[in-house]
N, C-alpha and C positions, 0 to 999 in steps of 0.2 A: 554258608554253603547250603545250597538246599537239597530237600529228603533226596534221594534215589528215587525212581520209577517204582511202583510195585509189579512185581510179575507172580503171577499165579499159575501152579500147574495143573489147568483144567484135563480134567478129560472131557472130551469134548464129543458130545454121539453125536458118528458121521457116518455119511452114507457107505456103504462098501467099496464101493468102487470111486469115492474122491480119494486121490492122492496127493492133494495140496496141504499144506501146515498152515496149522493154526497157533495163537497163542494170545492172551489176555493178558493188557498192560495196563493200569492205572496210574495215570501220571500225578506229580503232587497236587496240582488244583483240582484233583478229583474226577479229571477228565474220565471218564470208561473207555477204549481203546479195544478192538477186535484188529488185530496183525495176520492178513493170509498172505503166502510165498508161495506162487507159482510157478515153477521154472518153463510151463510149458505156453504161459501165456505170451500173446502180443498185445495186449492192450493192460494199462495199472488204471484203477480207479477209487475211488475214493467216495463216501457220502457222510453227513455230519447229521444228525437229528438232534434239534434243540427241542426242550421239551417246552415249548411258548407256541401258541396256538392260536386262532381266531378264538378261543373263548375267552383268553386273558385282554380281547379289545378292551381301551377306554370306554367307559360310556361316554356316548357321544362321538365318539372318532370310530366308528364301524369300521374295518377294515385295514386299520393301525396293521397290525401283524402281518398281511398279505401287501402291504406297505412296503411296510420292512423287509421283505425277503427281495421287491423287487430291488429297493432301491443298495443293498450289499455288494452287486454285480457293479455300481459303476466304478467306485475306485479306492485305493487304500492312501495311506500315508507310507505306505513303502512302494507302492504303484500308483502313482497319482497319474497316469495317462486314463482316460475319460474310456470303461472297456476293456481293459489294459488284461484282463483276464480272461473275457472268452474270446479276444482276440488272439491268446495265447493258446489256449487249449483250439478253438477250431484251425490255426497255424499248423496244426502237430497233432491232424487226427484226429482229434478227439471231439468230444461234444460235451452240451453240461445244461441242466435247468434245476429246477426246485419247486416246490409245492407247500402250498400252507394249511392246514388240516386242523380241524378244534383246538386239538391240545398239542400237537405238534408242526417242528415246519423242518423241511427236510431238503438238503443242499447236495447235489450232487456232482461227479464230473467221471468222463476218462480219457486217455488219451493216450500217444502212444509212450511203450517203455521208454525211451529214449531222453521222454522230456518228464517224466513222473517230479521228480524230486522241487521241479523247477514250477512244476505247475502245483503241487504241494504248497508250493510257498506261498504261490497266489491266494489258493483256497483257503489258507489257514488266515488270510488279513483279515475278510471277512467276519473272525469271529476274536479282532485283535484291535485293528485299528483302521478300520471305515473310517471312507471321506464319504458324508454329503452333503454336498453346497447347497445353497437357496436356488440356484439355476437348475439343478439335477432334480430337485427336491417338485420344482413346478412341473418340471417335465416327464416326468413319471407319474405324476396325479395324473396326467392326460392318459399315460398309456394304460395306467388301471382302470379310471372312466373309458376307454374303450374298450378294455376286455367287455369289463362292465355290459355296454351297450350291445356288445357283441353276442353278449345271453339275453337281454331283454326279449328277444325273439324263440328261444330255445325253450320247447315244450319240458324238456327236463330241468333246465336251471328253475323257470317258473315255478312247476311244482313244487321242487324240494324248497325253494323260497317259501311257498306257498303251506308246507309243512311244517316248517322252523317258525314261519308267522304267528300259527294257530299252536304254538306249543307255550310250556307255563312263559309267565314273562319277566320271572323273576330268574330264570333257567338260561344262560348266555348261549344256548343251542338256538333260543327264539332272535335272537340278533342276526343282521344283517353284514357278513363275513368279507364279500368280494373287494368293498369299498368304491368310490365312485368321484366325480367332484366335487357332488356336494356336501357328503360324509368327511371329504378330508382337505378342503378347499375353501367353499362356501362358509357352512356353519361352525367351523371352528373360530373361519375369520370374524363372523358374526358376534361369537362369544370372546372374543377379545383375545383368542389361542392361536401363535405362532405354531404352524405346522410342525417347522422341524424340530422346534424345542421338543416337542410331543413323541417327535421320532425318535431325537436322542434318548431322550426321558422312557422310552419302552425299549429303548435296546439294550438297558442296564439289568432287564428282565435276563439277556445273555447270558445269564453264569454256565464257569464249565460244568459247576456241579450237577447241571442239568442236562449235560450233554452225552450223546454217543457218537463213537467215529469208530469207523469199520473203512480200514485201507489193504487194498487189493494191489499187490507188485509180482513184479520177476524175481528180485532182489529175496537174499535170504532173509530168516526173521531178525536176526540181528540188526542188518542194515536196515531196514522198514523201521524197527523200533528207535534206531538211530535216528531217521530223518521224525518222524515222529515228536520224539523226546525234544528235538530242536525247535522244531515250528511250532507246536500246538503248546509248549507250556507254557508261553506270554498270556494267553486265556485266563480273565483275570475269575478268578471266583469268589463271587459277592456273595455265596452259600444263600440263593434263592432258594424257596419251597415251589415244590411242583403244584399245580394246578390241579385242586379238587372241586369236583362240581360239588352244588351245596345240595342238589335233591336231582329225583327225575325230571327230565324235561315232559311226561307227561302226568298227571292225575289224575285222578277217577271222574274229573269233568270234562278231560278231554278224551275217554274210552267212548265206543261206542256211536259215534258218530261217522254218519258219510258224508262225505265233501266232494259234492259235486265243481267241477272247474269245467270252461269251455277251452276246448285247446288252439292254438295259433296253427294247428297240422291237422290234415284230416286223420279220423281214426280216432277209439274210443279204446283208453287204457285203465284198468282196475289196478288196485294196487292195496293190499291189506297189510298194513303194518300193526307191530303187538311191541308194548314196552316191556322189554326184558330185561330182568336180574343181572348185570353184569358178571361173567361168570367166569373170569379168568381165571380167579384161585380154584376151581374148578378143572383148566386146563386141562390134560394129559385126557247205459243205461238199461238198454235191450240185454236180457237174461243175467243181468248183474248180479240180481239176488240167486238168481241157479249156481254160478260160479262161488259166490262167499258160498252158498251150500255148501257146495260140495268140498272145498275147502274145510270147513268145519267138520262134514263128516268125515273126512280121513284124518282129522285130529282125533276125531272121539273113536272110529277105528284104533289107533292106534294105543289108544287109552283102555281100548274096552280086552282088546285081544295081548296087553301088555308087550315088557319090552323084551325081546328074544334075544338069547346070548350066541344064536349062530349067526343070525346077521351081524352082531358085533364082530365075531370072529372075521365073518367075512371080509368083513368091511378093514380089518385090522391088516387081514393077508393083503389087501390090495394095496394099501396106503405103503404095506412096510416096503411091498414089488418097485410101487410107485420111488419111493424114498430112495432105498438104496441102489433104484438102476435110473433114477432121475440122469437127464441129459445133462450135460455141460451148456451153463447161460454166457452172456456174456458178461464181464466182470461188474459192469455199469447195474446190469441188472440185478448181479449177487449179490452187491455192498446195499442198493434200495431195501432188498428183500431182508438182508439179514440184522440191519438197521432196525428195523421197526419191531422185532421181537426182544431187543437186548433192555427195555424200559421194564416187560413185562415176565421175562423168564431168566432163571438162575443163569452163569454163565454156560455150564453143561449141555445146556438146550437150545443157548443159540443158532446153532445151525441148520435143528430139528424144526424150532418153534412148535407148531399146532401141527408140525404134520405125520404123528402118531400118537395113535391113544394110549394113553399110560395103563390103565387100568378098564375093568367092564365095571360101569357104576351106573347099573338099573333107575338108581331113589335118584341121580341127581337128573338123568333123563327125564323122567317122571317130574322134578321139579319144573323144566322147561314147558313141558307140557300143558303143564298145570294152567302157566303162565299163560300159553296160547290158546285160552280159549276165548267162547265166544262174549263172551265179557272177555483080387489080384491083378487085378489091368487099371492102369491109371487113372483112364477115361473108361467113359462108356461106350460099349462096341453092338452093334448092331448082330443080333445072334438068330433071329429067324425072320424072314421077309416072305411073304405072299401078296397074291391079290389080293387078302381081305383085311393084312395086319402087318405092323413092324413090331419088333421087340427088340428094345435097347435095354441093357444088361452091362449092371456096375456090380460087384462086388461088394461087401463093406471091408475096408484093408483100414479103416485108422480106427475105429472105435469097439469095436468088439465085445458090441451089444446083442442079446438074441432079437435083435428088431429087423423090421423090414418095411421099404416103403413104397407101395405098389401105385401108379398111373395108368389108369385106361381112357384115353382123348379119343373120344366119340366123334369124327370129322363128318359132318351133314351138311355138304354145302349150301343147302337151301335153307338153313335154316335162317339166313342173313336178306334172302330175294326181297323181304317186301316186309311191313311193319307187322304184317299179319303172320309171318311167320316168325319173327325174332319176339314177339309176346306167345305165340303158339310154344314156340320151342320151351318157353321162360315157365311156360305156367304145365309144363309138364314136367321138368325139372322140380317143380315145387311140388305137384302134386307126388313123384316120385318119393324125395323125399320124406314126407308127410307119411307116406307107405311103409317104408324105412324105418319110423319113427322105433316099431315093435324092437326091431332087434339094439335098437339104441343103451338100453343097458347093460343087458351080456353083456354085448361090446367092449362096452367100460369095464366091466368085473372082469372079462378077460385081457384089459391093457389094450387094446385096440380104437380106433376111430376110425370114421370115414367122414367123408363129404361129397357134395353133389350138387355141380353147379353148369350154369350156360358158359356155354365160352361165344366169341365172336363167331365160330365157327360149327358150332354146334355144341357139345356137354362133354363134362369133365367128372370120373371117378376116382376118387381120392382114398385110399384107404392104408393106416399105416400103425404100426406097433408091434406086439411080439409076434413071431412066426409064427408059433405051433398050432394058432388057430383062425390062420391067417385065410384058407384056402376056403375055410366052412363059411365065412364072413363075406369073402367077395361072390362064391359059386350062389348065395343067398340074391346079392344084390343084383347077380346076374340074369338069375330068374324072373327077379321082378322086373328087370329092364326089357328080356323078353317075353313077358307075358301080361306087359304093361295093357290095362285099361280103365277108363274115366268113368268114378264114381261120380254119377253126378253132385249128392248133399258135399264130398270134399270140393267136387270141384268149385261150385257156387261159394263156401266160405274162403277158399281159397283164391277166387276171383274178386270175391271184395276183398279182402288184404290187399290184392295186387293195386286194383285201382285206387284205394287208399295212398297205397305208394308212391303212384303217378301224381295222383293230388297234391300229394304234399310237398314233390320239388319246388312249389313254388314260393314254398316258407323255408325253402334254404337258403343259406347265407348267398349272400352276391358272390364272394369269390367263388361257390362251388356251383353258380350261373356262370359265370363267367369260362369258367374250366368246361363243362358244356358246351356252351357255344363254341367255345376254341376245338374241341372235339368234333364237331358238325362242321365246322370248317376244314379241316386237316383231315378226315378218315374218310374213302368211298365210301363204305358200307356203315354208313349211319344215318340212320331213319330218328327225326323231329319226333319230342316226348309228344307234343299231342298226335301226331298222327297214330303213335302205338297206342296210347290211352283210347282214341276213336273205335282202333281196332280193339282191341281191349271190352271195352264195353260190347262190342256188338257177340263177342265168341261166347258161345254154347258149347255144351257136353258133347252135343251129335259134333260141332264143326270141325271140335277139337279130334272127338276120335275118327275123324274121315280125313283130318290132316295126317296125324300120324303115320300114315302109310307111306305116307306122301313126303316126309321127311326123313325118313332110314332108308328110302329106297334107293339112297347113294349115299353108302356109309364104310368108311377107313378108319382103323383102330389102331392108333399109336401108343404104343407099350411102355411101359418104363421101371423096368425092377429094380431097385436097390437096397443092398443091406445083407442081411443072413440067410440067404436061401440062393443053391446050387443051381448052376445055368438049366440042368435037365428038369429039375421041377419046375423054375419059370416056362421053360417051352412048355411042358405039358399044361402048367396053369391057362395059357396062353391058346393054346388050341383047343382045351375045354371050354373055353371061352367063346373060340370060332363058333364050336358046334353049338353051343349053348343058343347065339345069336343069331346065326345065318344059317342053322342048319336042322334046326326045326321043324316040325309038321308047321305049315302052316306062316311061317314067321315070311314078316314084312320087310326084315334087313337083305337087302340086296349089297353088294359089291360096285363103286364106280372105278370108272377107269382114269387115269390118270390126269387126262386134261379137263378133267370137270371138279379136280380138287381147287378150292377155295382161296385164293389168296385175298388177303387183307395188304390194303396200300395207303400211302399218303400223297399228298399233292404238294407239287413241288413250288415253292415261292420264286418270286422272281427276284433277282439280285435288283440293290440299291432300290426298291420298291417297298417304302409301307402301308401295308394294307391295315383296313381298322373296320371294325363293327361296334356300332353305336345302339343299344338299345336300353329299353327300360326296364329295371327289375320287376320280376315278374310277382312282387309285393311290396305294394308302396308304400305301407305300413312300415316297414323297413326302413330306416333312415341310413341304411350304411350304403354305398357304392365302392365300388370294385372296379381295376383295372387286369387283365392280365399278359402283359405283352413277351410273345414268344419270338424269340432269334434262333430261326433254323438254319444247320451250321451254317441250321441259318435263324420277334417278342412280344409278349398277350397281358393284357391287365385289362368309388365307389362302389365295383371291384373293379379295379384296372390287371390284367393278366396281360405280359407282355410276352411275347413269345418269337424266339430270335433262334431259325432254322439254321444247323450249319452243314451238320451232311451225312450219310449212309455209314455204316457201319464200320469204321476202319479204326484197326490199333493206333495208327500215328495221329490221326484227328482225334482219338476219342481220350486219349491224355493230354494232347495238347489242349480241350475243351476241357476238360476233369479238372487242369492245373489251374485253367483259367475260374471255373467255380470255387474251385480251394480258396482261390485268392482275395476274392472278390465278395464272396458269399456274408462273412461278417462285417468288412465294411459298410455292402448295402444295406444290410439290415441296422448298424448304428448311423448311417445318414439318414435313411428313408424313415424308421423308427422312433429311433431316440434321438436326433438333431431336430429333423423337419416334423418330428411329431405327426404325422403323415397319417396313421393309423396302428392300430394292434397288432393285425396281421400284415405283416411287412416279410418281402424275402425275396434271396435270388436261390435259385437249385437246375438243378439239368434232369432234362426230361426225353427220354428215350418213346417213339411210335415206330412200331413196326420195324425196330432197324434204324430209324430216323433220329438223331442227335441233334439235343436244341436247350437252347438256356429259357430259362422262364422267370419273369418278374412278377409277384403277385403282391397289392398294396389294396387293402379294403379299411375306407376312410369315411367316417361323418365331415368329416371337418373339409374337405376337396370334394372337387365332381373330379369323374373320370380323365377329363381334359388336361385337366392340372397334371394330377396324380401321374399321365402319361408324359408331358412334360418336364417331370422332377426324374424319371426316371431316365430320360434322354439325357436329361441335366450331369445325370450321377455317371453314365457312360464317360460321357465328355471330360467332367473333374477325375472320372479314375484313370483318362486315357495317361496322363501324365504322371500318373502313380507306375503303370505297367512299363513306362519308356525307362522309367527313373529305378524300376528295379535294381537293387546292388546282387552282386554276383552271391554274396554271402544269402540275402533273403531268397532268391533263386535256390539254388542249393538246397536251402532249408526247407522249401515248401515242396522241391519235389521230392527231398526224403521222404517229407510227412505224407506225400500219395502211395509211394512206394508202400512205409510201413503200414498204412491203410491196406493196401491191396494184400500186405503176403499176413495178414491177421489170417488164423488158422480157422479152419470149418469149427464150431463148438460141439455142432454135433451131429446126427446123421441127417437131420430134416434140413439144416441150414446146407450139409453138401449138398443134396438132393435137389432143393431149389435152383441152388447156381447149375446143376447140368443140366435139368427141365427147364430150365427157362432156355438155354442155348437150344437146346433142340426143340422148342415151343416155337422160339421164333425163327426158328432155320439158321441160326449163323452155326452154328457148329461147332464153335471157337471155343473146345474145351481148354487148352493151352494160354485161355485168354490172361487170367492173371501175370504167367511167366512171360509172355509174350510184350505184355505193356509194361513188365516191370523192367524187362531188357531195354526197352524202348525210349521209356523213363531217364535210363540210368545215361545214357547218350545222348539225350536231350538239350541244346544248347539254346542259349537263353535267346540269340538271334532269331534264332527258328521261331520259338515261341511268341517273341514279338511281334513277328508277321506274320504271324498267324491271325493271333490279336486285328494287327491293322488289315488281312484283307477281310476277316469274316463278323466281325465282333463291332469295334468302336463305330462311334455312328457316324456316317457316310463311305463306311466300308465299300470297296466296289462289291463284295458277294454277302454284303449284310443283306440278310431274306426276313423280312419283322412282320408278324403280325399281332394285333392292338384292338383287344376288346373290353369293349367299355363298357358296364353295367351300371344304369346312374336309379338310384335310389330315392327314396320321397323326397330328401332335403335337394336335391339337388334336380328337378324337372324343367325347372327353368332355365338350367342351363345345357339339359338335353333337346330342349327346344331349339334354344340358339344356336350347339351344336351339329344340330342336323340342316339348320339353313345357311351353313356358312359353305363358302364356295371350296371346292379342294384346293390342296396346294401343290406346285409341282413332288415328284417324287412320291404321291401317296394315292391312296386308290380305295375309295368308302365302297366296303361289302353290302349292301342294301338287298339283296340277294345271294344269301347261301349256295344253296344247291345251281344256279346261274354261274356261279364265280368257279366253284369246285369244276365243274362243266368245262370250264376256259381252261383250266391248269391243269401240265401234263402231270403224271405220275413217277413217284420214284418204282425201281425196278424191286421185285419183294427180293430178300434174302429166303427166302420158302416154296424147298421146291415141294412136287407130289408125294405119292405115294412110290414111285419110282421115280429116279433123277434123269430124266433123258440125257445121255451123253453123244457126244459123238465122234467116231472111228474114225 
């Protein structure tokens, strides 16, 4: 008979305001176990952190461990269907990935309550009795060599490559982590090493003794430790030692040096790293040398004027405000978070981790230092309307936080007219900002944030956290909005960052070309990166501040309070606001009139018509392309974006496309991915513009041209059209619960409400009832309907299938972007050779976005 589970009765320091249960289990194999019971959740989740890392790689097999994590996912000996697990969990809601980190790798999933126990089951093979074949075994070295190749190009992967290079080499920090073909393909086979023996042979590194599991349910603790105690005690424990580095990865030959690098992106980035004392047990070109400067003097600042025990204090009060009035996450992210501290803190403190200081400890501050040197209404209701403002006014009725979250949408409809004003507008935002900067820490000591950003339509103020000093914060930012003017020395270093910016798109990856170009096809009001760049360079201080006038002089302020503050101070906020802006000596914001408000549109595809755009990535150093083909309801892709248009804004079409993503979503990605080896990034998702509903294919491949990769995609339509005929009533059923219990997952917290009702009234649908209304819709759903759906808008040769097919072909592949621009078209399709020409030809859909007043009529 074996032992009993151990249970401990932790106390556990928790925030004030969680009211979820905790409790600490350790099972006989040593397993560590965190059990939380939520009754008020819709989502259970789960995360496992083993303690095996890329620094336990073989020598010689770089990237073993990040191997291994991938290849867990494809199948067990109690699930041998190929997937058979994030088949299940994306089936029922849910989602799941993992990560491989030095010394740890970390598994995770969630999904909805309903199917917890069963998708538990899945989770727990993984660390029981994996399958993997010689077949699975080749076919995931590709998709690792593609991640791989997929950073070759990234100024960040480089570098930290580039710092792990030049670190000791006796140090497994200085190894080579991601893995590749050659690290686990090539020279293994060279040295006479069968890969997967190699895999098996590091996966006995698996003991539970090295493990943590932190499971997140509805279910009491009882039950959770029940399914628990079932699933995870096969976990064999082979009593592994955890991994100790043997020294620092740096030494006093590698201090003191700069390393200069040329970057793949425009722009010049500094970066001072110092090797620090691991301090757990501690817990509770141009002006480069002015910047290390100064850097070091506010070390020796710091040094010189010692360490002060009311900024401790300070800093103590905010962390504890922070702590105990933290928001509700969602469960996926709680189990990550709280995972990672259980290796390194007693059980008491897992909840807490590092996010309050125990004690005020001067000497060990100082040690660091040392180190661092130079060696009640449902919805929102519409509560005051003028000619120069709406204000929309929510409540907080679920959470009953002292928070609040304020929107002020700056509507300039010129700011979109011409490429010279969508960078005019852009580089005043920034400059704004930049101005902004001073009050940026208050801010934070008092719990608060903002943000400031361009919308399509002109700027957006964001500001959001505790009330009570919520009013000194925005009346601040309001002034500077009103009494904005162009420093010329910000402006100039602010205009080369800008352009910096511009430059560099064209060392982004193909698929995020591809997604571009699909954007400049599909949206009126988008002006070509070079022509802003053009404009861009040519703008000045003078041109800028003689624009400005010129941009607020037709300006609408769309309001949005939500949270802890009473309707009558929103209005008054609100009309201080007016005055603040429009009602100034001297101010530049004028008032427009209704029909000169903005509307942003799409273009409307033609039924059974694919359209496609064929170009060259715009760096051929880049050997990846991209397809990305869009079905708008009606599909966009070396990167191939596929993009398949289906239709304007409506509850019954927008679950019958949701259902059809549910279903569809993991299959493509284990055809297009992991079958056809296709590329890394591989996927199908639904894509909403302006109102506009549309599925999207994106495949970015070394291994295909565009052409192909579009092909395979049409291919996978066809083979799944027979999957969707063949649906059984039971799988029906099942998937539309799983949208269901997706859709009624509870707000977590006020920022996530706040989003879903600004974004309805962002884009003018207004469809606060939207969840209730498609969950009704849902539930009456009959599997006939869906099917025709399917065949008129979706399968390929649909009569109202609307596609469009962009193709990005990359260095390996020019050759056969040659051929494909001299081949003749083929009935049914239609080569874009001309953007802004084609957009020209097609009518527009109608916006869901009316003015500042809705004209009706009597």
């Amino acid at each position: 008979m074996s032992p009993a589970p151990a249970e401990s009765n932790v106390e556990f320091i928790r925030a004030r305001s969680d009211k979820r249960e905790y409790r600490r289990v350790v099972l006989p194999n040593a397993l560590e176990c965190l059990l939380i019971s939520d009754s008020e959740t819709d989502k259970a989740a789960a995360c496992m952190e083993v303690g095996v890392g890329s620094f336990s790689d073989p020598e010689g097999l770089e990237g073993l461990a990040h191997f291994l994590e991938h290849m867990l996912f494809y199948a067990s000996e109690k699930y041998p269907g190929e997937q058979d697990y994030t088949k299940y969990i994306t089936e029922h809601g849910g989602s799941c990935n993992a990560y491989t980190s030095s010394e740890t790798t970390n598994f995770y999933f969630d999904v909805n309550v309903a199917n917890f126990e069963e998708a538990l089951d899945r989770f727990a093979q993984f660390f029981i009795k994996p399958l993997m074949s010689q077949d699975a075994v080749l076919r995931e070295i590709k998709a690792v060599d593609s991640e791989h190749k997929k950073n070759l190009l990234s100024d960040g992967w480089r570098m930290y490559q580039l710092q792990k290079h030049l670190a000791s080499k006796d140090h497994p920090y200085h190894k080579f982590s991601t893995g590749s073909w050659e690290t686990l393909e090539t020279k293994p086979k060279e040295r006479g090493l069968d890969i997967r023996q190699e895999l098996l042979k590091f996966y006995e590194n698996y003991s539970a003794n090295l493990m943590h599991l932190v499971v997140y349910g509805k279910e009491s603790l009882d039950c959770i430790q029940s399914f628990v105690e079932r699933l995870f005690s096969d976990i064999k424990n082979t009593d592994q030692r955890s991994f100790k580095c043997p020294s620092q990865p740096l030494s006093e030959q590698h201090m003191q040096l700069v390393i200069k690098a040329i970057p793949i992106s425009e722009g010049d980035y500094l970066k001072i790293s110092w090797p620090v004392t691991p301090n757990i047990h501690f817990y509770k070109e141009e002006h480069m040398e002015d910047i290390i400067g100064l850097v070091f003097k506010y070390i020796l600042l710091l040094k010189e004027n010692g360490i002060h025990e009311w900024i401790y204090d300070e800093l103590v009060a905010i962390n504890e405000t922070e702590f105990h009035y933290q928001d509700k996450v969602h469960p996926i992210s709680y189990v990550t978070d709280i995972v990672t501290t259980m290796q390194s803190f007693p059980p008491e403190e897992w909840l807490v981790g590092a996010s309050l200081p125990s004690k005020y400890a001067p000497n060990r501050i100082n040690m660091i230092l040392d180190e661092l040197s130079a060696e009640r209404v449902k919805f929102p209701a519409i509560l005051r309307k003028t000619p120069l403002s709406r204000l929309w006014y929510k409540p907080d009725m679920l959470f009953s936080t002292p928070k609040v979250h304020i929107i002020i949408d700056f509507h300039c409809p010129l700011t979109s007219h011409s490429p010279e004003a969508v960078i005019s507008t852009s580089l005043f935002v920034d400059l704004l900002a930049d101005y902004l900067n001073a009050y940026a820490y208050d801010a934070q000591i008092a719990g608060l944030f903002y943000s400031i950003y361009r919308t399509s339509a002109g700027f957006q103020v964001s500001v959001g956290g505790y009330n009570d000093k919520m009013r000194i914060l925005l009346d601040a930012i309001m002034k500077h909005i009103s009494n904005f003017e162009v420093k010329p020395n910000r402006f100039c270093a602010l205009k080369e960052t800008a352009v910096k910016d511009y430059q560099n798109f064209k060392f982004s990856q193909p698929y995020s070309q591809a997604s571009y170009y699909l954007s400049l096809i599909l949206e009126d009001q988008k002006w070509p990166l070079a022509e802003k760049l053009e404009a861009l360079s040519k703008l000045e201080p003078d041109s800028l501040a003689k624009f400005m006038p010129h941009l607020l002089s037709k300006t609408f302020l769309e309001c949005y309070f939500h949270g802890n503050i009473e309707p009558n101070e929103a209005t008054s906020i609100v009309q201080e606001i007016e005055d603040t802006i429009f009602n100034t000596p001297n101010s530049v914001f004028k008032s427009m009139s209704p029909s000169q408000y903005l509307i942003k549109r799409v273009i409307m595809l033609e039924n059974e018509l694919k359209c496609y755009h064929q170009i060259e990535g715009l760096n051929q150093k880049n050997e990846n392309s991209s397809v990305v083909q869009y079905i708008q309801k009606e599909a966009c892709e070396d990167a191939k974006h596929v993009y398949i248009q289906v239709h304007l804004d409506d509850a019954l079409s927008n679950i019958k496309l949701q259902l059809f993503a549910l279903i569809a979503s993991q299959p493509a990605f284990n055809q297009l991915r992991t079958v056809e080896q296709l590329g890394y990034i591989a996927g199908l998702s639904l894509r909403s513009d302006c109102g506009v509903w549309a599925l999207e294919v994106v495949i970015q491949s070394t291994v295909k041209d565009p052409s192909h990769l579009d092909a395979r995609i049409d291919e996978f339509f066809k083979m799944f059209e027979s999957k969707i005929h063949e649906l059984s009533d039971k799988d029906f059923k099942r998937n539309v619960k799983s949208l269901v219990d997706s859709k009624l997952e509870k707000f977590k917290n006020l920022w996530e409400e706040s989003h879903f009702y600004w974004g309805e009234i962002e884009a003018g649908t207004l469809k606060f009832d939207r969840v209730e209304s498609e969950v009704a819709l849902l539930r009456e759903l009959k599997k006939e309907e869906f099917i025709e759906f399917f065949d008129q808008h979706i399968r390929v040769g649909a009569p109202q299938r609307k596609t469009v097919s962009v193709q990005v072909f990359g260095g390996e592949h020019l050759a056969e972007f040659k051929k494909a621009i001299a081949e003749a078209d083929i009935p049914k399709t239609y080569r874009i050779t001309d953007i802004f020409g084609f957009k020209r030809s097609r009518p527009l859909y109608r916006s869901l976005k009316g003015g500042p007043g809705r004209i009706t009529m009597d």
